[in-house]
C-alpha positions in Angstrom: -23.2 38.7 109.8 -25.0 35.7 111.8 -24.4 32.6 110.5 -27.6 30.9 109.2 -27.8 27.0 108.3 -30.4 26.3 106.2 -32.6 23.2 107.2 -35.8 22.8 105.7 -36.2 19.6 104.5 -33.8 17.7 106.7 -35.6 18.1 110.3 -38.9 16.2 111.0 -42.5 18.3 111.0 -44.9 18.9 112.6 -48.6 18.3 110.9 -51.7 19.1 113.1 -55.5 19.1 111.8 -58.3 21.1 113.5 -61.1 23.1 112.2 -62.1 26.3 111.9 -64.8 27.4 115.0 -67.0 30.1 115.6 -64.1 31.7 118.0 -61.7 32.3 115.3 -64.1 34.3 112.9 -65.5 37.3 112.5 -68.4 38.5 110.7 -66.7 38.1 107.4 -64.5 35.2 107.7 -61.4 34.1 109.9 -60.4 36.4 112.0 -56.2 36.7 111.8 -54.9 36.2 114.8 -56.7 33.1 114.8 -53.1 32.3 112.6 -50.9 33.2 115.5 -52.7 31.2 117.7 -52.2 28.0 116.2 -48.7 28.7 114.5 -48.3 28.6 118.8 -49.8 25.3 119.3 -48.1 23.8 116.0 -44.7 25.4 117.2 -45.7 23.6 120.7 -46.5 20.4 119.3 -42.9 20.1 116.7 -41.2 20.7 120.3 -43.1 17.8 121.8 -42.1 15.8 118.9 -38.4 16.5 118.8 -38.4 15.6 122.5 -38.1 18.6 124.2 -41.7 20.1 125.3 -41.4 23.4 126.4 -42.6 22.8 129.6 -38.6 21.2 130.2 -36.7 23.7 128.0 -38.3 26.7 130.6 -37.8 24.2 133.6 -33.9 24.0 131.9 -33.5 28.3 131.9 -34.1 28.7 128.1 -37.1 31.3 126.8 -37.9 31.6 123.6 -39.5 34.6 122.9 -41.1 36.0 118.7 -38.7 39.0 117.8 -40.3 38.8 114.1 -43.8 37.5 113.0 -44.5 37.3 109.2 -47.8 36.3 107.5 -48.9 35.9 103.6 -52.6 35.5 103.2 -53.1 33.4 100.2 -56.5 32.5 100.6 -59.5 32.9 103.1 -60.4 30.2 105.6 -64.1 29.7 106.6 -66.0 28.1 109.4 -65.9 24.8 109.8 -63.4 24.5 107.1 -60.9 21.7 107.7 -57.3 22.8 108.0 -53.8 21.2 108.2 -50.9 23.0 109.7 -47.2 21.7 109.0 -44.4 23.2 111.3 -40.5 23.2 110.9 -37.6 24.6 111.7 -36.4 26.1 108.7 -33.0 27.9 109.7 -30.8 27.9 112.9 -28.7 30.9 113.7 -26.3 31.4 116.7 -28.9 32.5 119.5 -32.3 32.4 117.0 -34.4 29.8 115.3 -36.9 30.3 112.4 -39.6 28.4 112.5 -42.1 28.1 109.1 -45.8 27.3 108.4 -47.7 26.3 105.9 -51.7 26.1 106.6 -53.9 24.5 103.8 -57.2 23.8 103.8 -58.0 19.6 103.3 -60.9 19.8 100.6 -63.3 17.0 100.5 -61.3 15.1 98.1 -58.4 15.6 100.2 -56.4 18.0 97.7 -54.6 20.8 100.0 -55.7 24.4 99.1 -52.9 27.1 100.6 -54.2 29.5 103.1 -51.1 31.1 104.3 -47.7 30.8 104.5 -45.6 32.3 108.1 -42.5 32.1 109.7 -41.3 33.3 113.3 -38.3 34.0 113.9 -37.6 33.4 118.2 -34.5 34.1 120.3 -32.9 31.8 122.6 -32.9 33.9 125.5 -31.5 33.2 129.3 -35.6 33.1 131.2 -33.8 35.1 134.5 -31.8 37.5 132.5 -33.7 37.7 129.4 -30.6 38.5 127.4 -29.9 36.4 123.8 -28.0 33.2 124.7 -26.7 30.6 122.2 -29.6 27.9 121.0 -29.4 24.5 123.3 -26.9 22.0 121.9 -29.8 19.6 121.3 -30.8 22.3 118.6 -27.2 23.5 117.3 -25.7 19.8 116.9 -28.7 18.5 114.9 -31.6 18.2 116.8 -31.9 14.9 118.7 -35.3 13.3 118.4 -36.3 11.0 120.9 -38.6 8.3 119.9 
């Protein structure tokens, strides 16, 4: 059994607004891999703001591939509609993180409508061998955030 430590609530998130465009619908409404898109730009972003971009963790031999992708439609975005995406690390295993999101849609009186709720579930891996390695220490012993 890997061991699994439970952290949502305690780490900080990662909230990003954008809106819908033309590219991520089709003729009926959003298109869904617009989702996985920007579940990777929020994912992106909560590195940036735990202090270690991607861009360094590659540079320091670490990959970080999706083994697991989940999605629950709970309601259809449309063009132009205004969305907020929060990101967080929700558990830590031995050699894999799961990361969760939650995208509402901002109405004009700023209440949150839910859209869809995901989680990804990414292996540390060694980038030259590709084989499962144990998560950074950064990430094991509590996630360090530079400020």
């Amino acid at each position: 059994m890997q061991e699994q430590v439970d952290l949502s609530g305690l780490l900080p998130q990662s909230i990003i607004e954008f809106d819908v465009a033309l590219i991520d619908v089709d003729p009926f409404f959003i298109h869904y891999t617009a989702y996985t898109n920007w579940m990777d730009r929020g994912f992106m972003h909560l590195l940036k703001l735990l202090g270690h971009p991607l861009h360094t963790i590659l540079a320091e031999g670490y990959g970080f591939p999706i083994v697991q992708c989940h999605l629950e439609f709970l309601a259809p975005a449309n063009l132009d509609d205004h969305v907020r995406l929060t990101t967080a690390i929700a558990r830590l295993g031995r050699t894999s993180v799961t990361i969760s999101y939650d995208f509402a849609r901002v109405e004009p009186d700023e209440t949150l409508t839910p859209l869809v709720r995901a989680e990804t579930v990414h292996v540390c891996t060694d980038k030259g061998t590709k084989r499962p390695r144990e998560l950074p220490d950064w990430l094991r012993n509590g996630v360090s955030v530079r400020g």
